[in-house]
C-alpha positions, -999 to +999 in steps of 0.1 A: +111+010-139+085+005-162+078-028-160+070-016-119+045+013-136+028-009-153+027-033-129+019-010-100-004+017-119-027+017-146-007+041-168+000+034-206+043+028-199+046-009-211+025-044-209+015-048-170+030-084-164+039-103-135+069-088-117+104-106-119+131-099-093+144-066-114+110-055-114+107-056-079+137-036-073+123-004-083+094-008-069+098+018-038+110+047-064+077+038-080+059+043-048+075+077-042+067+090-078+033+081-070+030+095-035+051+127-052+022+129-076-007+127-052+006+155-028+003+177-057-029+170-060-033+176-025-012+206-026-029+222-056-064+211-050-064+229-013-055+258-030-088+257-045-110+241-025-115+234+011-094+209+031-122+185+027-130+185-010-092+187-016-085+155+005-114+137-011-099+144-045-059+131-032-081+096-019-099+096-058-063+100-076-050+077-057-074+050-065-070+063-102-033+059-098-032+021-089-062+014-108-078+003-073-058-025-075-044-026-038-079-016-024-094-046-042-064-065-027-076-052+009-113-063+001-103-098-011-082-102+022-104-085+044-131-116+030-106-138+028-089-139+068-114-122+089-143-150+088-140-185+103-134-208+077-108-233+064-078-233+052-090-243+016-125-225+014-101-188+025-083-192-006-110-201-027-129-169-012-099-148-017-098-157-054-138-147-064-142-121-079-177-107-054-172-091-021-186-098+011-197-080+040-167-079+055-144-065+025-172-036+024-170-029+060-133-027+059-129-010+026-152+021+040-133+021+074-100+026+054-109+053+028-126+071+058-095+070+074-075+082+048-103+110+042-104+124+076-066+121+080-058+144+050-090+163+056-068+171+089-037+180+078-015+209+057-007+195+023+032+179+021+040+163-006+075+151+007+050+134+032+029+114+009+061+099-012+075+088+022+045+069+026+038+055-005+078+047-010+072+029+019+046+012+010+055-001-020+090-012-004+068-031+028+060-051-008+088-059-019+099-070+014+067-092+020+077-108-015+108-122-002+104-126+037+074-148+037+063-181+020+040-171-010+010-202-008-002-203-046+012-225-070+009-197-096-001-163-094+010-127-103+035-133-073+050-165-076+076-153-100+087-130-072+090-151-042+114-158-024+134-130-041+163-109-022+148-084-001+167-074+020+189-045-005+154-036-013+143-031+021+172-010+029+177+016+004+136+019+007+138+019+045+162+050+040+147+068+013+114+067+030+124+076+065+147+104+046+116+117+031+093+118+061+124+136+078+128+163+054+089+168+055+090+175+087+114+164+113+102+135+137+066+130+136+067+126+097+099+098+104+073+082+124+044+084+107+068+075+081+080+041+102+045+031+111+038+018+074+057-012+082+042-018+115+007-017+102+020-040+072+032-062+096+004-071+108-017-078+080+013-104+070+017-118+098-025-125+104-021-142+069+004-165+080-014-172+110-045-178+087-037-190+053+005-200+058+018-173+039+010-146+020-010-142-016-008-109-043-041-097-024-023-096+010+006-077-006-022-048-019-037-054+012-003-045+035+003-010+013-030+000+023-031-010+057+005+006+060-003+040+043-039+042+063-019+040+097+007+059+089-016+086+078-035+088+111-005+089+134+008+118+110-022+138+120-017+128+162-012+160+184+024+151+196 
């Protein structure tokens, strides 16, 4: 479980290198630590301060959390599969470290999203650590579903690896959480992260073949942004 920390998060716990298959295994409890940690946040900080200032606060820790490395994932993709180029020149794009328009334009859409959704919403911290478990589990899943099109990278050591154990017990114990936050609309909001993961995988093997370590960061924020928006729908 360390090795996942310091993989995952910027936090002290051990040397943050490339994931191996064990690694990978732990990383939904990972996710639902972090998600636990960030509804505290949001459940202290609205005690405090208004909805807004409290929410804008849960979307700072998080980005302290991962050390804005899925967000810089999401940039690099968004720059990466949105433009028409080739095959070669997305890759190369994907790998510079600048941004373009379009990771800008995307990266404000999906921390406004996250904002507002919170901004929205009563704190729940069961909630957030159903997403996030998700989340990091739609990674894990990614890792070993689809073809990984770098020679080397920080996720060739993880490809191909068996997901599907993974999948499960993260399926469950994210679903579980969303249903003890709330009944239904959490399991659903809960669900959604993999649909909106699924699509950014699937437009990158459309695009590029596969996927790369910036689509996997790119998927968990994808899947949490959507998941938070259909928590907050009037059902």
């Amino acid at each position: 479980m360390r090795k996942a920390l310091a993989f995952l998060t910027p936090l002290p716990v051990g040397t943050a290198e490339p994931p191996d298959r064990r690694t990978l295994a732990w990383f939904p409890a990972v996710g639902a630590l972090i998600g636990t940690v960030l509804g505290g946040v949001w459940w202290g900080a609205e005690r405090l301060w208004p909805a807004p200032v409290a929410a804008a606060l849960v979307v700072a820790a998080d980005l302290a959390l991962t050390g804005m490395l899925h967000l810089d994932g999401l940039m690099d993709t968004a720059d990466g599969l949105l433009p028409h180029l080739t095959l070669e020149r997305r890759l190369e794009v994907m790998r510079q470290p600048d941004v373009g328009a379009y990771a800008v334009a995307v990266a404000i859409v999906a921390i406004g999203l996250r904002f507002t959704a919170l901004a929205s919403m009563q704190p729940s911290v069961l909630l957030l650590a159903g997403i996030w478990c998700a989340s990091r589990t739609t990674m894990a899943v990614i890792s070993g579903a689809f073809r990984y099109v770098r020679e080397h990278g920080l996720a060739s050591p993880v490809a191909g690896s068996a997901w599907r154990p993974i999948g499960l017990y993260g399926l469950i114990g994210s679903v579980s959480l969303g249903a003890f936050a709330g009944g239904r609309p959490q399991e659903a909001a809960v669900a959604s992260v993999f649909a909106g993961a699924l699509v950014v995988v699937l437009l990158a093997r459309r695009r590029i073949g596969g996927f790369t370590g910036d689509v996997l960061g790119a998927a968990a924020v994808v899947g949490e942004t959507v998941a938070l928006v259909i928590a907050t729908a009037k059902w």
